[in-house]
C-alpha positions in Angstrom: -137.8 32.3 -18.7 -136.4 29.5 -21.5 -134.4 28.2 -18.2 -136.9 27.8 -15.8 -139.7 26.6 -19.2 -137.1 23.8 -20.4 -136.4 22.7 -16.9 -140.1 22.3 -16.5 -139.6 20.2 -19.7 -141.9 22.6 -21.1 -139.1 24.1 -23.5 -136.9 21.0 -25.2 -133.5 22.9 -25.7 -131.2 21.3 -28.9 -128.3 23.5 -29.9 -130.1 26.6 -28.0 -132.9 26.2 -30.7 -136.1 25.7 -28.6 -139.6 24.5 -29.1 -142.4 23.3 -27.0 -142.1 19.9 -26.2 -144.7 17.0 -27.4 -147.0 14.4 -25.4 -144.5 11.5 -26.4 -141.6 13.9 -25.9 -142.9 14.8 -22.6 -143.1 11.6 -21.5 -139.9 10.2 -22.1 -138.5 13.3 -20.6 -140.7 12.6 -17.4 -139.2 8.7 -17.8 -135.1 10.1 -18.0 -136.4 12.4 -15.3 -137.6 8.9 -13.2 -134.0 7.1 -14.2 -131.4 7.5 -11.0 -127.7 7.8 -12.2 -125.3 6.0 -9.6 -122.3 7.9 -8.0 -119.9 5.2 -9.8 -121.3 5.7 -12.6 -120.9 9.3 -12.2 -117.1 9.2 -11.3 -116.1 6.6 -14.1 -117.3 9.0 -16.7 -114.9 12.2 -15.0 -112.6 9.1 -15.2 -113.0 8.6 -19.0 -113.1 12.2 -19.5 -109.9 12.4 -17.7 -107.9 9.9 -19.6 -109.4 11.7 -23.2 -108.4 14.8 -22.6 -105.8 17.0 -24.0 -103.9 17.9 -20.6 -103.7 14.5 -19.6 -102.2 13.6 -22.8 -100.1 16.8 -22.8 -98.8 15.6 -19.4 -98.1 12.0 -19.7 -94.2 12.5 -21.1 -92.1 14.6 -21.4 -88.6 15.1 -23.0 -85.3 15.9 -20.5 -81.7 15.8 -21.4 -83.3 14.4 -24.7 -84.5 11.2 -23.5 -88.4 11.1 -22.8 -89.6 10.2 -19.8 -93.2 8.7 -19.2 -95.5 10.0 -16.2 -97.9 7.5 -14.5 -101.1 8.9 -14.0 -103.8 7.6 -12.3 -106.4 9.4 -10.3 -107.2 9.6 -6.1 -108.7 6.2 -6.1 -106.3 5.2 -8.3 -108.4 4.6 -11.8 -105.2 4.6 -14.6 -104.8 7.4 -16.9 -101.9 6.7 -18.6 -100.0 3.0 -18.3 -96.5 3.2 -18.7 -93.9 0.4 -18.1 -92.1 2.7 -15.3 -94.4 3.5 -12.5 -91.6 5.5 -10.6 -93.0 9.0 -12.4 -96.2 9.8 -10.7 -98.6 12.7 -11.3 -102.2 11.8 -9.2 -105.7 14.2 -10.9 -108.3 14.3 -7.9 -111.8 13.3 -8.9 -113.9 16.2 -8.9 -116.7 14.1 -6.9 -113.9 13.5 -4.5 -113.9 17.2 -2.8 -116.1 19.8 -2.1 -114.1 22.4 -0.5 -110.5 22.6 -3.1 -108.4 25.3 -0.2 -109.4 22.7 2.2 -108.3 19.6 0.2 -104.6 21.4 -1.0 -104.0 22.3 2.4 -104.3 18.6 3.3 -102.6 17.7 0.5 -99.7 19.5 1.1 -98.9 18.4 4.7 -99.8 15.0 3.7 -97.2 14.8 0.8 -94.9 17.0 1.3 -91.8 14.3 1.5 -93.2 12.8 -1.7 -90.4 13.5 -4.2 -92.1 11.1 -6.9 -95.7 12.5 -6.9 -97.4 15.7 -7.6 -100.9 16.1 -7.0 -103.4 18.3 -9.2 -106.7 19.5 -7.6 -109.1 20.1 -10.5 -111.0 23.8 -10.4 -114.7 22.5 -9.1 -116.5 25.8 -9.8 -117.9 24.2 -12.8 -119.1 21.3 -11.2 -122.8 21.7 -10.8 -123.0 21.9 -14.5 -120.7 19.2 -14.9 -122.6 16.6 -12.6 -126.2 17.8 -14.7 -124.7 17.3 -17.9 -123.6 13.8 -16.7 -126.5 12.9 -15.2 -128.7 14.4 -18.5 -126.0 12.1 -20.4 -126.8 9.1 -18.8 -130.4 9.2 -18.8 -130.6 9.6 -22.5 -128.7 6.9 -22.7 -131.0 4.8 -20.7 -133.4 5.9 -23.2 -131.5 5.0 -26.0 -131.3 1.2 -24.8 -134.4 0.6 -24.6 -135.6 2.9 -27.9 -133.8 1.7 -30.2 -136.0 1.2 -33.2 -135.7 4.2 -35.9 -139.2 3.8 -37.2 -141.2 3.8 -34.1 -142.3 7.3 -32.3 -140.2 7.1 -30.0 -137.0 6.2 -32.3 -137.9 9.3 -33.9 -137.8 11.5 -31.4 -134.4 9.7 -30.0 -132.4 10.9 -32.6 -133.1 14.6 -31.1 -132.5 13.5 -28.0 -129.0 12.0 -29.1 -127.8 15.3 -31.2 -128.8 16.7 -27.8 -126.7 14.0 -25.8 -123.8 14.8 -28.2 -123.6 18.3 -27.3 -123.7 17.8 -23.5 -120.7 15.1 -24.1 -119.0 18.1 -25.9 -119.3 20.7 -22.6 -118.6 17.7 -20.3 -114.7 17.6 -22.0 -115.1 21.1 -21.9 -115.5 21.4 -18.7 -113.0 18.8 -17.3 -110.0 20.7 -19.6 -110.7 24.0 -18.4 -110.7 22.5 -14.5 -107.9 20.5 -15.2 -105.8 23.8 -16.4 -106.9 25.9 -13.8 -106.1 23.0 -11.3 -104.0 24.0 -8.2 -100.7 21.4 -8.3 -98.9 20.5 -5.4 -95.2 19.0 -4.8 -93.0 18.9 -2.1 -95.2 21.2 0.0 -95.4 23.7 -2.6 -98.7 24.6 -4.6 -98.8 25.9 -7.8 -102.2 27.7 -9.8 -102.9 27.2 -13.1 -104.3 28.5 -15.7 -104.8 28.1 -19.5 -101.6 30.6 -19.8 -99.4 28.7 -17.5 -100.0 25.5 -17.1 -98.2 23.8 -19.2 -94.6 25.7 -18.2 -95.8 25.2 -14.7 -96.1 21.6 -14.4 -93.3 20.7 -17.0 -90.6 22.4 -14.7 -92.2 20.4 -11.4 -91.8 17.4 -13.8 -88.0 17.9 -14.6 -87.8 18.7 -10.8 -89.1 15.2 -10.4 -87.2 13.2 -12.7 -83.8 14.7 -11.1 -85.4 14.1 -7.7 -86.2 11.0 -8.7 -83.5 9.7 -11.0 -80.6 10.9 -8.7 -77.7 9.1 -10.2 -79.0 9.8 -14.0 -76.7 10.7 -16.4 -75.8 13.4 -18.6 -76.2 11.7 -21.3 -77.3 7.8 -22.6 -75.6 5.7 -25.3 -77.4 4.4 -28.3 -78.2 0.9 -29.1 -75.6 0.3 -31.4 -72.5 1.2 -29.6 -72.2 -2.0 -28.1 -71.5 -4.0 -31.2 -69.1 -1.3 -32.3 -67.0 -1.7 -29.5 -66.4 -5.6 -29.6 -66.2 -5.4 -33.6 -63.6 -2.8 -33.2 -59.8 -4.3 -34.4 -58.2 -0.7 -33.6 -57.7 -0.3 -29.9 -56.3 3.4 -30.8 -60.4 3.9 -32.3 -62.2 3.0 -29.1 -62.2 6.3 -27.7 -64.1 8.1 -30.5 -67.8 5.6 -29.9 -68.0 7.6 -26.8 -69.1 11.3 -26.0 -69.0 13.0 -22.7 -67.5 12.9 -19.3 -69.8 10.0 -18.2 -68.5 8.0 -20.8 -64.7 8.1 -20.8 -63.7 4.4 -20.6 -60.7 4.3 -22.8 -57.4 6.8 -23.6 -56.4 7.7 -26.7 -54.4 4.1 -26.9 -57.3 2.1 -25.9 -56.1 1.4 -22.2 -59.4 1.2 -19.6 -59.1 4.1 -17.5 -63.2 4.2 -16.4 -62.6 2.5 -13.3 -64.4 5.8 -11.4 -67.2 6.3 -13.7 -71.0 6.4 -12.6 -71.9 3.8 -15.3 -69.5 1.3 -14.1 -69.7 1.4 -10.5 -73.4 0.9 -11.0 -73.0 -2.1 -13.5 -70.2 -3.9 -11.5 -72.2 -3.5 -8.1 -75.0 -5.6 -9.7 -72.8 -8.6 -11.1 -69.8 -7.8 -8.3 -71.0 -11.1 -6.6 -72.5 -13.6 -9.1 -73.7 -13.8 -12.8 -76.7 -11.8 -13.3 -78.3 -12.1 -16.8 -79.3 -9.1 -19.3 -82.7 -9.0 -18.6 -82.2 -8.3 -15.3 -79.6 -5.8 -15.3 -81.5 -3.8 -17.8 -84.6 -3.8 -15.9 -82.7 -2.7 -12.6 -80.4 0.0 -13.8 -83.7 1.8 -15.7 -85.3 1.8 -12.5 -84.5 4.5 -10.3 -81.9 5.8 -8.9 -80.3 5.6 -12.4 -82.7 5.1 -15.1 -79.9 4.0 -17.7 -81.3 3.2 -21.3 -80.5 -0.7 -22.6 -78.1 1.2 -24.7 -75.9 2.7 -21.6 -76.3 -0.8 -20.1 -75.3 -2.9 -23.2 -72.6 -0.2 -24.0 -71.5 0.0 -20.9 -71.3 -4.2 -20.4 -69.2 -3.9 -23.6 -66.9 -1.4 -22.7 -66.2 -4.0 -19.7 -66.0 -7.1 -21.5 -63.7 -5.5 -23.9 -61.4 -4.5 -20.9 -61.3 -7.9 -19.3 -62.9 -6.4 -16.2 -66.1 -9.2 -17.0 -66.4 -12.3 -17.6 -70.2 -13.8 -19.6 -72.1 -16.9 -20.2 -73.9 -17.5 -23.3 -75.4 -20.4 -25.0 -73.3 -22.7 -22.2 -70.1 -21.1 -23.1 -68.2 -19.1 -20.9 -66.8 -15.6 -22.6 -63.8 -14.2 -21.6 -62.3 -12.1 -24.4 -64.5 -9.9 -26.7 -62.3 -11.7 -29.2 -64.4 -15.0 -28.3 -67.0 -16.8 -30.6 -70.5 -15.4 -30.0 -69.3 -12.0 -28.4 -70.6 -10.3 -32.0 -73.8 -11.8 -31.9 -74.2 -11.3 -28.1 -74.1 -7.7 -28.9 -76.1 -7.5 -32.0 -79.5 -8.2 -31.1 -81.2 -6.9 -27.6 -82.6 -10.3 -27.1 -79.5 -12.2 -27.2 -78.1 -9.6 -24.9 -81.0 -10.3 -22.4 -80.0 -14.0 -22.6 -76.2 -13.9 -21.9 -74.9 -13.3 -18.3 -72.5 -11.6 -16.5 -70.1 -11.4 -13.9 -67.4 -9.3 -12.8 -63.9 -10.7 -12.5 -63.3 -11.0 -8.7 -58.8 -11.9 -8.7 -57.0 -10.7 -10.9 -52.8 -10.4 -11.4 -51.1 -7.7 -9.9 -49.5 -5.4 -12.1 -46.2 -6.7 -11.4 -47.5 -10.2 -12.0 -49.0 -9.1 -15.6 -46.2 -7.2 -16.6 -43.9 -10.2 -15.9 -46.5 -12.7 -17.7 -46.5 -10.0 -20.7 -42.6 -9.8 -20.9 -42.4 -13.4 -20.6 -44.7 -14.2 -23.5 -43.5 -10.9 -25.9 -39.6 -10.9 -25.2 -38.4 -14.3 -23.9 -40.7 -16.8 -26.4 -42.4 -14.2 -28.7 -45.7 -15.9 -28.9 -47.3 -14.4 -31.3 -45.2 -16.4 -33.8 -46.7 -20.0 -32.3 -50.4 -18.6 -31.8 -51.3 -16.2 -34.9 -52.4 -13.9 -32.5 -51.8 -10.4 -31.0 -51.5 -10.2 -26.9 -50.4 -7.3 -25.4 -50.5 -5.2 -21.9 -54.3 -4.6 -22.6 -55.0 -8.5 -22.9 -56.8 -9.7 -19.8 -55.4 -12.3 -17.5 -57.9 -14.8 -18.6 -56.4 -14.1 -22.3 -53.0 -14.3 -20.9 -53.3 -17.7 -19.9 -55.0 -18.8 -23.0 -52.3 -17.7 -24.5 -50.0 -20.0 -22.4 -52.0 -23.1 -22.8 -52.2 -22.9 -27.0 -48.3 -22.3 -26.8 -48.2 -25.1 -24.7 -50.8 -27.3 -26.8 -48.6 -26.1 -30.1 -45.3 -27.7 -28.9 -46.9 -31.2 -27.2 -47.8 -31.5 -30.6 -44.9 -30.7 -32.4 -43.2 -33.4 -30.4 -46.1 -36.0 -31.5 -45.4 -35.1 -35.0 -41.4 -34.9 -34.9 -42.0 -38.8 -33.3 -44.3 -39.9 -36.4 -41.9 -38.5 -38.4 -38.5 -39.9 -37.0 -39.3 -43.3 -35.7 -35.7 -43.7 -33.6 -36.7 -40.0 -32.4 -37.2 -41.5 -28.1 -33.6 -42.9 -28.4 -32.1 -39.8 -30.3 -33.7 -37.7 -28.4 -34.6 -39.2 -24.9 -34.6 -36.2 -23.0 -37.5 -34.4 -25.1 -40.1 -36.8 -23.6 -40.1 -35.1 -20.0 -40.1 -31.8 -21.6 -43.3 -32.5 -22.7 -45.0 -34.0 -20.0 -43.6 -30.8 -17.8 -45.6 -28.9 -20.6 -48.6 -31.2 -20.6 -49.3 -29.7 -17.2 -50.1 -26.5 -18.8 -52.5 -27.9 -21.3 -55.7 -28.0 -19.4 -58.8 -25.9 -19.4 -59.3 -22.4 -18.3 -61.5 -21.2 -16.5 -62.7 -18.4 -14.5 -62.0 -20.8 -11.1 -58.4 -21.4 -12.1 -56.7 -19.2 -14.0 -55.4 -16.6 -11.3 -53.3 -20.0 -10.1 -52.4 -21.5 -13.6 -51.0 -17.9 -14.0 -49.0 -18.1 -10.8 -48.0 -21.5 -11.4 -46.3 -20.8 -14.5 -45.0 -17.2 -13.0 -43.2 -19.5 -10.6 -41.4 -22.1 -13.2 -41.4 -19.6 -15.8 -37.7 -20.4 -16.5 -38.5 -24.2 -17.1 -41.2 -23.3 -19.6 -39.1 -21.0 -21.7 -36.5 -23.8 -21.7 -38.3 -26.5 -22.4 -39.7 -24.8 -24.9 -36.9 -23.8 -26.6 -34.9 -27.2 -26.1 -38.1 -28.4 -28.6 -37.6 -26.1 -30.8 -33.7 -26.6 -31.2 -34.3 -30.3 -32.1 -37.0 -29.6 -34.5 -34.5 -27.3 -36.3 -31.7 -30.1 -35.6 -34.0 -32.7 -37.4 -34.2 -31.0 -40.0 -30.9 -29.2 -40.7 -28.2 -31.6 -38.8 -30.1 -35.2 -37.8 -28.8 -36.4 -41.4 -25.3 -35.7 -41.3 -25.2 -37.3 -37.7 -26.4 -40.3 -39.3 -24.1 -40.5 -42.1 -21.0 -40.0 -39.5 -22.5 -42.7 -37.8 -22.6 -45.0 -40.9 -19.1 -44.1 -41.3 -18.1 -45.0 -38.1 -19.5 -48.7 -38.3 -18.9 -48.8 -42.1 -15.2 -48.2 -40.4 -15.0 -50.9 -38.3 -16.5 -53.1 -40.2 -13.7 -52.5 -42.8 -11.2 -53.0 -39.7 -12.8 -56.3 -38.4 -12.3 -57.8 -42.3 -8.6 -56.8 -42.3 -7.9 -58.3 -39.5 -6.6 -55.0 -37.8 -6.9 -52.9 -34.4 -6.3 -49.5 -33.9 -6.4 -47.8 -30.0 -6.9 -44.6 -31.2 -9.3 -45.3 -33.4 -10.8 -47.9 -30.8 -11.3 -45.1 -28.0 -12.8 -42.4 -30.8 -15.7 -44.7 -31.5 -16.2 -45.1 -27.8 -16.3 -41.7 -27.2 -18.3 -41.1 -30.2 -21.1 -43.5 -29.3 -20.9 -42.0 -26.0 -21.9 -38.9 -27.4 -24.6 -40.1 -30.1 -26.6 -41.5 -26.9 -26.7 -38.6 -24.8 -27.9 -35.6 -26.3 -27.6 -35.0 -30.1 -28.3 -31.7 -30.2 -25.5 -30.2 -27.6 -22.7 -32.7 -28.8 -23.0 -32.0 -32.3 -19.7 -30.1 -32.9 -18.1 -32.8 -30.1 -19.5 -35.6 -32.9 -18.3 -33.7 -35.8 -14.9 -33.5 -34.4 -15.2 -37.5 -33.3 -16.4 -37.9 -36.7 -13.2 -36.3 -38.2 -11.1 -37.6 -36.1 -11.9 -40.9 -36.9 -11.0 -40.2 -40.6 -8.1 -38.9 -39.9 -6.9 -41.9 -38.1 -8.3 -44.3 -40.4 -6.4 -42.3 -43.0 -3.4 -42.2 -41.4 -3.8 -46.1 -40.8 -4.3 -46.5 -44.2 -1.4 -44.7 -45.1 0.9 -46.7 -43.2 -0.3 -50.1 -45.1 -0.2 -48.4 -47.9 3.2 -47.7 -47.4 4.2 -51.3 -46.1 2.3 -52.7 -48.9 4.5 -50.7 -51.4 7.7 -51.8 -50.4 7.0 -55.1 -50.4 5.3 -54.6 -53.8 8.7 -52.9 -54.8 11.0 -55.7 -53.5 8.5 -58.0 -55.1 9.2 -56.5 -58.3 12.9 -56.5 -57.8 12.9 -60.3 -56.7 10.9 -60.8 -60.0 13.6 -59.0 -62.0 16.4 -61.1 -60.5 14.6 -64.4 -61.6 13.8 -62.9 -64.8 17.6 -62.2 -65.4 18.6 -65.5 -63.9 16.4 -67.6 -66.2 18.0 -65.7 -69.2 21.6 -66.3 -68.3 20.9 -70.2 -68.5 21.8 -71.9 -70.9 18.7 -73.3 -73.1 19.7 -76.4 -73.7 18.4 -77.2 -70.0 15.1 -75.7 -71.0 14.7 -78.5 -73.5 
């Protein structure tokens, strides 16, 4: 009887408190009853009532593997429920004004779908639906009433604010009833449907959600890294350390020593087949590896990137400098900062040196010049080839200009040491820019006149020793030996011996200083030793004739005595 009395509008029901309704009451229950509710309208508010409620919440991410993934929801006519930045998740709610017979719809559903592995469907329970479209419609028309009696004091405002407690309630059961049809939904996936209920639901439709993520996300891994792993790795000093920033199978890039051995890893082959070709920047290699097949975290991607750069298996660009060695200026800040990283390009390193030919540049470098000395830096089997050949050109660069400074130093240095000059230039040729376009040949090139380099290189460093330990004694033996002649010249005298000495001497002071140094020290000696023995001769010649001079002296002395000294007078 209070049913059939308030749906005559004789009975006004607020709460399930009833009374009989007024003349003014009446009439604005006879004007809602006059007001026409459109079908959109209708829908948009299961719409909104969708997107409010708590299963749709409940259902729009969930946690796998312990990363949280984000479902896209939207509904039938495609109206969004939830709006994450990945799409690729995809759970579709059908509008209960969309359906009238719910076996009829799942059947279609599932033959419809049934390949879709990124989509599950959920057909609301409709048995509520009747009550659901009156409430909506009641909704609505107090609403209309509500625009256009809108002032308190007036009769009608009065008798509003009834209406709206009223209006209230009915919004309450209209939530009411989309949760409860929403967890009694039937799902379907994959050809398979599921029932719901307020027991289940929730268990139900998280398992069909893991089943899509791994359906979906195919090459996922076990695991992700963190955001900060990539700065650790290029900060790193301790190769031996590198191992321990990484967990898990997927992420086994270096040996205990710090040697590369994650050549075969998922990560990598995924990262190298996107920059394999050209440089691809950050942003972009982020954005494709999260999509699916992979869904790697910026973390696993910038880890990942690092792991490579530190392995010289990639080569980057950033702010117009090309980056070759995590050892480079920038590489820190590259990594420190997700924009930066989304900036910077990469691209792996297509030629490399054969192990032969980078075991034979390492040996080269460590055993026959031992660079580390020249270049105040470690290189080793781990250093990349682009490193390598760094290496090379700062050698080279260091003895060019050593000779420069040995020549501002000695000023006669071209004609004591004319030979150095064409070392250098052969050097010189060593000295140019690297880059990613030459350094395979550079390597090769110097591979092939190794031998040259290390000599040349050496034959520098022996006369910048010889400068400094031997050039002066070699110019006081030369002083001697024109001081010599000169001394000969003023007394008039020749000496063959000493003649052919000074020729070969001279020959020897023009030629190379540094290999005839003993053959000038013996010249040298030489030399004195004939001038001495010279000298000793005229020593000897002079004596006598100082002795007879004497004697001859004597005799005059003794003659003048024995005359008589009368003559004297």
């Amino acid at each position: 009887a209070l049913f059939i009395l308030t749906e005559a509008k004789v009975l006004l029901d607020t709460n399930k408190t009833y009374r009989i309704t007024s003349d003014i009451e009446q009439r604005l229950l006879d004007e809602m009853k006059g007001y026409t509710v459109q079908q959109y309208v209708k829908k948009s508010k299961v719409v909104a009532a969708y997107k409010s409620s708590t299963f749709i919440k409940s259902i729009s991410s969930i946690n796998d593997s312990s990363l949280l993934y984000n479902f896209y929801i939207t509904t039938d006519n495609d109206d969004e429920l939830t709006t994450p930045a990945l799409k690729q998740l995809k759970v579709k709610v059908k509008s209960l004004y969309s359906f009238d017979d719910r076996v009829k719809e799942v059947d279609a559903l599932k033959v419809q779908h049934q390949n879709d592995k990124d989509l599950i469907w959920l057909v609301p329970d409709n048995n509520s639906f009747t009550e659901l479209n009156k409430l909506i419609d009641e909704v609505e028309r107090i609403g209309y009433l509500e625009q256009h009696y809108n002032n308190p004091n007036s009769e009608e405002g009065k008798i509003m604010i009834s209406f709206s407690t009223s209006k209230t309630e009915k919004q309450a059961r209209i939530a009411a009833i989309i949760e409860e049809s929403l967890m009694n939904a039937t799902a379907v996936y994959l050809y398979n449907t599921f029932q719901l209920d307020a027991g289940n639901w929730q268990g139900t439709l998280q398992l069909q959600q893991r089943q899509i993520i791994q359906n979906v996300f195919s090459r996922r891994l076990t695991a992700q890294l963190t955001d900060a792993v990539a700065l650790s790795v290029v900060k790193e000093i301790n190769n031996n350390k590198l191992q321990n920033y990484f967990n898990g199978p997927d992420f086994q890039f270096f040996d205990a020593h710090g040697n590369f051995i994650g050549n075969n890893l998922k990560v990598v082959e995924e990262v190298i087949y996107k920059i394999r070709h050209t440089f691809v920047d950050g942003a972009t290699l982020e954005k494709d590896l999260e999509q699916p097949p992979t869904g790697y975290t910026f973390g696993t991607v910038s880890g990942t990137v690092a792991a490579l750069l530190r392995s010289g298996k990639i080569i980057a660009k950033y702010n117009g400098n090309d980056i070759f060695s995590w050892k480079d200026s920038g590489v820190q800040t590259l990594f420190n900062a997700a924009k930066e990283f989304r900036k910077a390009s990469f691209k792996q390193i297509s030629k490399i040196l054969s192990i032969l030919q980078k075991e034979e540049l390492v040996k080269c470098l460590l055993n026959d010049i031992e660079v580390e000395q020249y270049i105040k830096r470690k290189i080793d089997y781990n250093t990349n080839d682009f490193e390598l050949m760094n290496a090379v050109r700062d050698l080279t660069k260091f003895f060019t200009d050593k000779v420069t400074t040995l020549k501002s130093v000695e000023k006669d240095f071209d004609k004591l040491f004319p030979d150095v000059e064409a070392k250098r230039e052969f050097l010189l040729d060593f000295t140019g820019a690297i880059s990613e376009a030459n350094y395979i040949d550079r390597a090769v090139e110097f591979l092939n006149s190794k031998t040259i380099f290390v000599a040349n290189i050496k034959a520098i460093e022996k006369v910048e020793k010889f400068i400094r330990n031997n050039l002066p004694k070699v110019k006081e033996w030369k002083a001697f030996v024109i001081g010599e002649s000169d001394e000969l010249d003023k007394a008039a005298q020749t000496n063959t011996a000493i003649d052919g000495l000074k020729t070969e001497f001279n020959d020897l002071y023009s030629q190379n200083l540094v290999g005839n140094f003993a053959g000038l020290q013996d010249k040298t000696q030489k030399i004195k030793d004939q001038y001495h023995t010279l000298f000793s001769e005229q020593v000897l010649i002079l004596s006598g004739k100082y002795t007879q001079l004497k004697a001859d002296a004597d005799a005059l002395i003794t003659e003048i005595k024995s005359l008589p000294e009368g003559l004297n007078i």
